[in-house]
C-alpha positions as CSV (number, residue, x, y, z in Angstrom):
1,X,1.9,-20.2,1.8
2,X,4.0,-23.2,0.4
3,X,6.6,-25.1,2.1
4,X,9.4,-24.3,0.3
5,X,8.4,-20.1,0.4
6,X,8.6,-20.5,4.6
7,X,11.9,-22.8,4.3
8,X,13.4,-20.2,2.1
9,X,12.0,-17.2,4.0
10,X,13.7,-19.0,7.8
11,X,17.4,-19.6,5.3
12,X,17.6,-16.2,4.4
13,X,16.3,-13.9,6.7
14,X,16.5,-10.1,5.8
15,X,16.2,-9.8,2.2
16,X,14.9,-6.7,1.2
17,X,11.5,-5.7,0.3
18,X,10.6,-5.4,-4.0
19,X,8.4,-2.5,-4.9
20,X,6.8,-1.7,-8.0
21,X,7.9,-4.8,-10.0
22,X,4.2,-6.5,-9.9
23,X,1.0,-5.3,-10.7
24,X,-2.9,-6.7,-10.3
25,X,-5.4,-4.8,-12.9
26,X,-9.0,-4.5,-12.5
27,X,-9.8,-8.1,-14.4
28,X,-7.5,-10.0,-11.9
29,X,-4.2,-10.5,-14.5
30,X,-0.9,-10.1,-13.1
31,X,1.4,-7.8,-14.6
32,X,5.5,-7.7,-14.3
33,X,6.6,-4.3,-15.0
34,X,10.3,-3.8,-15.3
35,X,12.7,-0.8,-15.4
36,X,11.6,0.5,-18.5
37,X,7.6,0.0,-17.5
38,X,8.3,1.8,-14.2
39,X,10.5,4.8,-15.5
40,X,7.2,5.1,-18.0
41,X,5.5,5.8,-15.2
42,X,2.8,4.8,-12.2
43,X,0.7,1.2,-12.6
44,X,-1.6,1.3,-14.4
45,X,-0.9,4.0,-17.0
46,X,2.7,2.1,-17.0
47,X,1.0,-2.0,-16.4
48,X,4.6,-3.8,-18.0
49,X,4.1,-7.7,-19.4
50,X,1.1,-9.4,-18.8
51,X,2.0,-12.7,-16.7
52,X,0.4,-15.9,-18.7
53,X,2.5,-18.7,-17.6
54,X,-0.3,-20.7,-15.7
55,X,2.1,-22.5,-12.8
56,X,3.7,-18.9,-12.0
57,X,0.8,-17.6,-11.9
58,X,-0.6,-20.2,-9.4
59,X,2.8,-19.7,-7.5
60,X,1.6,-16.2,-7.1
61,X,-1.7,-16.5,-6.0
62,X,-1.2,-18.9,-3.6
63,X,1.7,-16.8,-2.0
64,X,-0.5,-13.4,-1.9
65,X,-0.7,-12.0,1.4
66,X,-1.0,-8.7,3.2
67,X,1.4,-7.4,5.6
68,X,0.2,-4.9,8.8
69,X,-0.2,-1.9,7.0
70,X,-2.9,-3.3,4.5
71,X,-0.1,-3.7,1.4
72,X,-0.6,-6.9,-0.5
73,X,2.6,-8.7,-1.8
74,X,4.0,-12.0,-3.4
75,X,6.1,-13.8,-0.9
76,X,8.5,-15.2,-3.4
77,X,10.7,-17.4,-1.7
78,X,12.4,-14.9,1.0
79,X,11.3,-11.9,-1.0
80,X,8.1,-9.7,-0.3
81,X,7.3,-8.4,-3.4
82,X,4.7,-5.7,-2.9
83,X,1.6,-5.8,-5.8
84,X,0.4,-2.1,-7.1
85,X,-3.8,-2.9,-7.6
86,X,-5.6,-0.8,-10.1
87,X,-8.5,-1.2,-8.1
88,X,-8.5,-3.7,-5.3
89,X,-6.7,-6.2,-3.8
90,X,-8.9,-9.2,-5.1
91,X,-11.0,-9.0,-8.2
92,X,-14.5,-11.4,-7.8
93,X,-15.8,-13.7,-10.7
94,X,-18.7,-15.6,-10.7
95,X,-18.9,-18.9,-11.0
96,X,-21.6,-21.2,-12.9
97,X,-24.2,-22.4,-10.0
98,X,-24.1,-19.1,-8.5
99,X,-21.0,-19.4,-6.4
100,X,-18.3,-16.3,-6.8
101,X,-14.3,-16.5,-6.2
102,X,-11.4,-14.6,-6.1
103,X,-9.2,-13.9,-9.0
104,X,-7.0,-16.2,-6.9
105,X,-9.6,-18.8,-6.4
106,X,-11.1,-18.2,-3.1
107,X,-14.4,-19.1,-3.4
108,X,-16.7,-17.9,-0.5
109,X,-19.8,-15.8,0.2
110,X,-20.7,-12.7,-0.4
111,X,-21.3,-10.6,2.9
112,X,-22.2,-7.0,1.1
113,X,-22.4,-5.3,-2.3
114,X,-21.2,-2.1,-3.0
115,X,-21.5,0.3,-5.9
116,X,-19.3,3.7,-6.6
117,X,-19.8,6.9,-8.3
118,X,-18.6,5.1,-11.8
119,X,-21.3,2.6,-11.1
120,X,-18.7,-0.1,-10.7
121,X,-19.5,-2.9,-8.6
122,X,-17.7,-4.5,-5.3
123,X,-18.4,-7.6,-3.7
124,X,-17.2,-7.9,0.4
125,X,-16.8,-11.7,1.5
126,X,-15.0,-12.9,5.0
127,X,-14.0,-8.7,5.6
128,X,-12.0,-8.8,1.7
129,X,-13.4,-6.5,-1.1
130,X,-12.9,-6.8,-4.3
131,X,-14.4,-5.4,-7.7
132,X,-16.7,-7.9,-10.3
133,X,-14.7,-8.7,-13.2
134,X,-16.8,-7.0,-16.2
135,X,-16.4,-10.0,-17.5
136,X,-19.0,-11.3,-15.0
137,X,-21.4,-8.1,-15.4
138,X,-24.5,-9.7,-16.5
139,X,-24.9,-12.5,-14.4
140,X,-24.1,-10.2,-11.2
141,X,-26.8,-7.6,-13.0
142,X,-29.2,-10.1,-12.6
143,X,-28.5,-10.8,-8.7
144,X,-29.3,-7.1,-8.5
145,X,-32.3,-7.5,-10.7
146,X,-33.2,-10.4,-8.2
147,X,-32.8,-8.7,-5.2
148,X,-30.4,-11.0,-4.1
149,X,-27.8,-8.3,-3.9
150,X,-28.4,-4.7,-2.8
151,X,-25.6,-3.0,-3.6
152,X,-24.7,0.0,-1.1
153,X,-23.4,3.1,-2.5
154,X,-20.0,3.9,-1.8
155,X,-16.8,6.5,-3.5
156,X,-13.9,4.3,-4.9
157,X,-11.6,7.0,-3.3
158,X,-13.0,5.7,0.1
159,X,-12.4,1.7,-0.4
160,X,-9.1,1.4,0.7
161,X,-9.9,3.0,4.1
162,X,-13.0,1.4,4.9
163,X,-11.2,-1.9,3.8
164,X,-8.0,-1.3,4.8
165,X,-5.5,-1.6,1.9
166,X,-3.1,0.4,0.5
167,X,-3.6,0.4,-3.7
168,X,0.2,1.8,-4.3
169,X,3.0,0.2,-2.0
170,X,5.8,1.8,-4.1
171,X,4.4,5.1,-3.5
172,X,4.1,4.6,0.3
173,X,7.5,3.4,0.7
174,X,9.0,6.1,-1.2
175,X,7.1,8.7,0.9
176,X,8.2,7.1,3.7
177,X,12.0,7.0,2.8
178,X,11.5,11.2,1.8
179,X,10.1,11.4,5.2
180,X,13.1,10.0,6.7
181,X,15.5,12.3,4.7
């Protein structure tokens, strides 16, 4: 987390939580979704503005956390803001020389493979999952080919159980403010 996000974070204490204004897809982009994207409805069929503005982008990756219940988020200064995922909370690319990353730039090794029901593939490195960017299809079709990877089958509905993330904060905190009603 940067400097100035803690400094800001000890100033001003108690700033409420942001839901549903930032969204991860399944290729890793970042998407800012606004009143208008989220009265259109639910991320993804409603993703808002793609982010492309490199050194927020960076900002945003390097602030990307998860809190106790699983939810990832963008401290931004004193500000969680809580990320809906299309998929999962990191997306994997590989990397020339047969190294793979995180959409945020992680780079570490693959533990386990996984493949679900839509034959889509997940990579699992230091307890994180995350899906292969299709980008990256062929090259990881050849670790398969190889052997070096034997993917495991497993139900996308089950992921964010097994791996302990939640894939729509906004819809978990507004059950949880029904429930309190």
């Amino acid at each position: 987390m940067d400097d100035i996000v803690k400094a800001a974070m000890a100033k001003w204490p108690g700033v409420p939580h942001c839901y549903g204004w930032l969204g991860l897809d399944r290729r890793g982009r970042w998407y800012m979704r606004d009143d208008i994207a989220q009265a259109a409805g639910a991320f993804p069929a409603s993703k808002g503005s793609l982010l492309i503005h490199d050194k927020l982008i960076a900002f945003i990756e390097r602030n990307y956390l998860a809190d106790e219940h699983g939810q990832w988020f963008f401290q931004n200064g004193p500000q969680r803001v809580y990320v809906e995922l299309e998929a999962t909370p990191f997306v994997w690319r590989l990397l020339p020389g047969g190294a793979v990353s995180t959409h945020t730039g992680r780079v570490m090794p693959v533990q386990r493979t996984l493949t679900d029901e839509e034959g889509r593939l997940y990579l699992v490195g230091e307890g994180l999952v995350g899906l292969v960017d299709g980008a990256d299809m062929l090259a990881a079709a050849d670790r398969i080919e190889s052997g070096e990877w034997q993917p495991e089958p497993v139900t996308a509905s089950a992921l964010p159980g097994l791996f302990g993330y939640v894939r729509s904060p906004s819809a978990r905190h507004a059950a949880s403010i029904k429930g309190r009603l």
